[in-house]
C-alpha positions, 0 to 999 in steps of 0.5 A, spaced: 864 096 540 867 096 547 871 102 551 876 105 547 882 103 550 888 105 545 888 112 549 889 108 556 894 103 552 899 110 550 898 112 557 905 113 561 908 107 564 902 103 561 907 096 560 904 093 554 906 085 553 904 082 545 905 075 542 902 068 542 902 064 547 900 056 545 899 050 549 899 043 546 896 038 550 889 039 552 883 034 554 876 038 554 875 045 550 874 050 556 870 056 553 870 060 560 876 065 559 882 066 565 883 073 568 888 076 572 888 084 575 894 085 579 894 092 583 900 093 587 899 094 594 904 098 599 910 094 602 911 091 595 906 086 595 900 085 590 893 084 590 890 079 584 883 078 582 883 072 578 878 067 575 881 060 578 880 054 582 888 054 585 888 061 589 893 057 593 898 055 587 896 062 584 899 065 590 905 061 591 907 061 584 906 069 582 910 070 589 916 066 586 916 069 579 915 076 583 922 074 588 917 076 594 914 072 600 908 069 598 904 073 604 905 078 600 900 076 595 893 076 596 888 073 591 881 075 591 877 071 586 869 069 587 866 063 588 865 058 581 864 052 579 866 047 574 867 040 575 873 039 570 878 043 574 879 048 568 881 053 571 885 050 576 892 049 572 890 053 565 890 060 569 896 060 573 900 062 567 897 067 565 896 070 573 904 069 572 905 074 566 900 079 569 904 079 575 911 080 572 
């Protein structure tokens, strides 16, 4: 069993986003998993810690869908390997959703 996070989920002002989400094409099966945390930040901006291999691209298009200057986001993410570029693509969607 893992942290209880049903009680953090009821918490006010908690956003809550359900559903399916489904992505045809696919040429490798990656078993890491794509993460995103986006803290608010004052002035409007954002902070993402994110698992991706495009910090640049994440940044541009989570910017675009927050309707706020890219200089406002700033991404943090450790260093990773991977050759395939599985996190270069994959991982910006979910960096998106998060972030809106």
């Amino acid at each position: 069993s893992g942290p209880a996070v049903e009680p953090l989920l009821a918490t006010a002002g908690a956003i809550v986003v359900e559903g399916e989400f489904r992505l045809g094409g696919q040429e490798h099966f990656y078993l890491e998993s794509n993460t995103t945390l986006a803290v608010p930040t004052e002035g409007g901006g954002l902070a993402l810690h994110t698992s991706t291999q495009a910090v640049a691209k994440t940044q541009n298009l989570v910017a675009h869908v927050c309707a706020i200057p890219a200089h406002k986001v700033v991404c943090h993410m450790r260093r990773m390997g991977g050759g395939f570029g599985g996190k270069e693509t994959r991982s910006v969607p979910f960096s998106c959703a998060v972030a809106a």
